[in-house]
C-alpha positions as a Markdown table, in Angstrom:
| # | Residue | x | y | z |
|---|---|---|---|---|
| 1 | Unk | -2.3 | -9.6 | 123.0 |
| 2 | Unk | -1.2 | -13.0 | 121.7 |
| 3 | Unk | -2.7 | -12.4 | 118.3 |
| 4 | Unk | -1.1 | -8.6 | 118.3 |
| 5 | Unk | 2.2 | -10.6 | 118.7 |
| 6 | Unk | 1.5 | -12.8 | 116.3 |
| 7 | Unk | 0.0 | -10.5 | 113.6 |
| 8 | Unk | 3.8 | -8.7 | 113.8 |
| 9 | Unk | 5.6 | -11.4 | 113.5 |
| 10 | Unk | 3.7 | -12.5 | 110.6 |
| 11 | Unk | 4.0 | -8.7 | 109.4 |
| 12 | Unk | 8.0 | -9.0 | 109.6 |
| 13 | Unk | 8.4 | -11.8 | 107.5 |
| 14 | Unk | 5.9 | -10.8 | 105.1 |
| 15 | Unk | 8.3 | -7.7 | 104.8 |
| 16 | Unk | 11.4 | -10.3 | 104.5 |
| 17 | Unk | 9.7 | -11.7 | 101.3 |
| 18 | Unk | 9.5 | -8.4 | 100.5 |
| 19 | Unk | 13.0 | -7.6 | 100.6 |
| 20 | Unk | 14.1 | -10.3 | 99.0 |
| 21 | Unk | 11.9 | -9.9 | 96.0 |
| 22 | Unk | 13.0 | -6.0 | 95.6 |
| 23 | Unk | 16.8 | -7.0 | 95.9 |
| 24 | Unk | 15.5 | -9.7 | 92.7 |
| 25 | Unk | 13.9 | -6.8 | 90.9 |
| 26 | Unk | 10.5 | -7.5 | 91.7 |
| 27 | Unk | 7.6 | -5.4 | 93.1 |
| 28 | Unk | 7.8 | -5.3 | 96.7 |
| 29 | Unk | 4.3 | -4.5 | 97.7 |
| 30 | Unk | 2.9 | -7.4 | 94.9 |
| 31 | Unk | 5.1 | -9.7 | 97.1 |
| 32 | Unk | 4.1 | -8.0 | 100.8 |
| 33 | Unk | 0.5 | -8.7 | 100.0 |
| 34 | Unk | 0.8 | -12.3 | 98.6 |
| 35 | Unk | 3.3 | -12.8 | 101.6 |
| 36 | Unk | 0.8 | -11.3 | 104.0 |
| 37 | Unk | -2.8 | -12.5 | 102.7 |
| 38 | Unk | -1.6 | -16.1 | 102.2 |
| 39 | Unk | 1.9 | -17.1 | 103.6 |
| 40 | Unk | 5.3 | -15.4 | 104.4 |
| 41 | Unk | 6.1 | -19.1 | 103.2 |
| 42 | Unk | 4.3 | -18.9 | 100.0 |
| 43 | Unk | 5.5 | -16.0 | 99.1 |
| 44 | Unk | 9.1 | -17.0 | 99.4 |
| 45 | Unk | 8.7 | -19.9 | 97.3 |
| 46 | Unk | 7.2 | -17.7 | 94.8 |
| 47 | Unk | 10.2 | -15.3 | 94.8 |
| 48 | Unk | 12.4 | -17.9 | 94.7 |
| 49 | Unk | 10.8 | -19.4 | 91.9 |
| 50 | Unk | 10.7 | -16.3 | 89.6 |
| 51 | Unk | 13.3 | -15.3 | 87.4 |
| 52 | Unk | 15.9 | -13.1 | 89.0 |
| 53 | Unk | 14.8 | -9.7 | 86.8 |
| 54 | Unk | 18.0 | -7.9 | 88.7 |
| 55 | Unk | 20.4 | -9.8 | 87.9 |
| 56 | Unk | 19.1 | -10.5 | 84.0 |
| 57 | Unk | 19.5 | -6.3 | 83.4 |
| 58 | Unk | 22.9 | -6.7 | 84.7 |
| 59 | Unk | 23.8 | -9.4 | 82.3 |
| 60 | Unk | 21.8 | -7.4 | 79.7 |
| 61 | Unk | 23.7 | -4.3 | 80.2 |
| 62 | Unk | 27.4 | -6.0 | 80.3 |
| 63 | Unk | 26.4 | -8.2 | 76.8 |
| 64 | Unk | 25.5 | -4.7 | 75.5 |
| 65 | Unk | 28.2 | -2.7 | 76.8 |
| 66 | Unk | 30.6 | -5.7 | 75.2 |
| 67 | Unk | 28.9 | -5.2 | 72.2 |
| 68 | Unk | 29.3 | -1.6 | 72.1 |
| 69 | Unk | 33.0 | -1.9 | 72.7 |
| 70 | Unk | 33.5 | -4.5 | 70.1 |
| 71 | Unk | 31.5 | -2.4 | 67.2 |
| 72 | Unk | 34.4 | 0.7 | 68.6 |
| 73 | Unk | 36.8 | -2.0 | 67.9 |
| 74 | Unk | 35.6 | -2.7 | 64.6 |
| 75 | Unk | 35.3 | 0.5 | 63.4 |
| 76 | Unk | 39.2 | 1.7 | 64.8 |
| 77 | Unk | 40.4 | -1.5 | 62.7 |
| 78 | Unk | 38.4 | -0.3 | 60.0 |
| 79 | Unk | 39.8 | 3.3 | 60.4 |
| 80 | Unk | 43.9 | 1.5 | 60.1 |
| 81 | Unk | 42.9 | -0.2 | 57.0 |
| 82 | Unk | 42.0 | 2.9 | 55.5 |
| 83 | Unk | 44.6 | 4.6 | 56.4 |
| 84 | Unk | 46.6 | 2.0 | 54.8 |
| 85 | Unk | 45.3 | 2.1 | 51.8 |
| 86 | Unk | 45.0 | 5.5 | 52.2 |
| 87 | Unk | 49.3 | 5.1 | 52.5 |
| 88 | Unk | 49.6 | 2.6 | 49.7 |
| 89 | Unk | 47.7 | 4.2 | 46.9 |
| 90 | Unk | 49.7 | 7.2 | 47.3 |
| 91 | Unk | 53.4 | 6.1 | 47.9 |
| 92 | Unk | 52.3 | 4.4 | 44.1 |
| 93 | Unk | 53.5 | 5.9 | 41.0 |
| 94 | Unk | 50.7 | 7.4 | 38.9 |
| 95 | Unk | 51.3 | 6.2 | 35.5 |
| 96 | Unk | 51.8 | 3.0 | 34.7 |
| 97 | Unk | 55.2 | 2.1 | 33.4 |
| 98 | Unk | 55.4 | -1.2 | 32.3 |
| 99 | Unk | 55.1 | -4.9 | 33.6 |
| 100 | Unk | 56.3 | -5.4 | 36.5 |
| 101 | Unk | 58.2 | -8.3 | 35.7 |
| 102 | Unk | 59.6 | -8.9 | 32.4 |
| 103 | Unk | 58.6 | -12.0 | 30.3 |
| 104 | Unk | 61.3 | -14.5 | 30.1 |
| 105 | Unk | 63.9 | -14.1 | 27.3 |
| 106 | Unk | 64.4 | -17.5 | 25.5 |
| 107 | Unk | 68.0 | -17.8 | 24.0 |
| 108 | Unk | 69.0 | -19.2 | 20.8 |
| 109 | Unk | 71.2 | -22.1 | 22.2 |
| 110 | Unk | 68.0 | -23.1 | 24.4 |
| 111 | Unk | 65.8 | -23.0 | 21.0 |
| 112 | Unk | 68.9 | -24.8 | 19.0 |
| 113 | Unk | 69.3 | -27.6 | 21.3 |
| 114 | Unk | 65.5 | -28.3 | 21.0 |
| 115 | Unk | 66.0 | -28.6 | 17.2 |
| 116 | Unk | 69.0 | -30.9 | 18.1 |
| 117 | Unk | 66.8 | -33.1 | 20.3 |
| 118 | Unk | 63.4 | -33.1 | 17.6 |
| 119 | Unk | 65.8 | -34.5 | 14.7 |
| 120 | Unk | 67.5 | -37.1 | 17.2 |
| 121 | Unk | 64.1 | -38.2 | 17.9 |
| 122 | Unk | 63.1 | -38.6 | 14.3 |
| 123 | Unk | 60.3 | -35.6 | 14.0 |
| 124 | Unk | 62.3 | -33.2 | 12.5 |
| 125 | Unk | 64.2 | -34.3 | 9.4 |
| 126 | Unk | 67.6 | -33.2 | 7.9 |
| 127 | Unk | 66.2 | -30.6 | 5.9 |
| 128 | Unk | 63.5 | -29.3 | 8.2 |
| 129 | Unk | 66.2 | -28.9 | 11.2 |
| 130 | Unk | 68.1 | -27.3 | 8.5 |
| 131 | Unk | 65.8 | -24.9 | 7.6 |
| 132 | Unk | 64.6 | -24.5 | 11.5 |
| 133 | Unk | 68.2 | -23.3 | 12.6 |
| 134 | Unk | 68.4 | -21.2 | 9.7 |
| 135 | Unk | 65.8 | -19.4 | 10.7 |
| 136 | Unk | 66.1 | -19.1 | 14.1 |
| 137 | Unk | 69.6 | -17.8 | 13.4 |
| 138 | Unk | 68.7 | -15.0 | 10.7 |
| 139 | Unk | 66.3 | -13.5 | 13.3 |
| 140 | Unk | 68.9 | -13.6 | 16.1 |
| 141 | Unk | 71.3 | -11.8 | 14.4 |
| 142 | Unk | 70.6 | -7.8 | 14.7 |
């Protein structure tokens, strides 16, 4: 009778183990054997010693769930910046008109006072400031 009692005890905690291990994503009658044939103690060190499988699936699924959401995320900011260029390239005139900017206009007092300040210096001489403003002034004049 004593070794009936003892055989069930040694039975519940065999099943124990095996709860554990299931509830870690292992195979509960692997464990129930181990825990029964050798050691309900054994085989709780070996469950605890093994990778939690459950919990590794869950983080598995979240990473690719996140992933998922970021490659949606992608692709709508993908979608708005073709749709704004989508905007631009029409709202733009067709045929090209011109610069957009016009080149800088360079007067003839700008030009003349450079003349003034070449002869002070000595490069230019009398006659070729002379003949400088002369010609600056003839294509001036409309």
């Amino acid at each position: 009778m004593e070794l009936f009692i003892v055989l069930f005890i040694w039975a519940l905690l065999a099943w124990g183990v095996t709860s554990l291990a299931i509830s870690r994503g292992r195979s509960g009658w692997g464990f129930f054997l181990l825990s029964f044939l050798l050691s309900p103690l054994v085989g709780l060190i070996v469950v605890l010693v093994t990778k939690d499988l459950a919990a590794e699936r869950q983080q598995y699924s979240e990473r690719q769930r996140d992933e998922y959401l970021r490659t949606k995320e992608r692709e709508r900011e993908h979608e708005k910046q073709l749709e704004s260029l989508r905007a631009i390239s029409s709202a733009q005139p067709k045929a090209f008109t011109g610069p957009l900017t016009s080149a800088p206009t360079i007067s003839v007092a700008d030009e003349l006072s450079k003349l003034v300040n070449l002869r002070d210096q000595g490069v230019l001489t009398a006659e070729e400031f002379d003949q400088q403003k002369r010609a600056l002034l003839s294509s001036s004049t409309p």
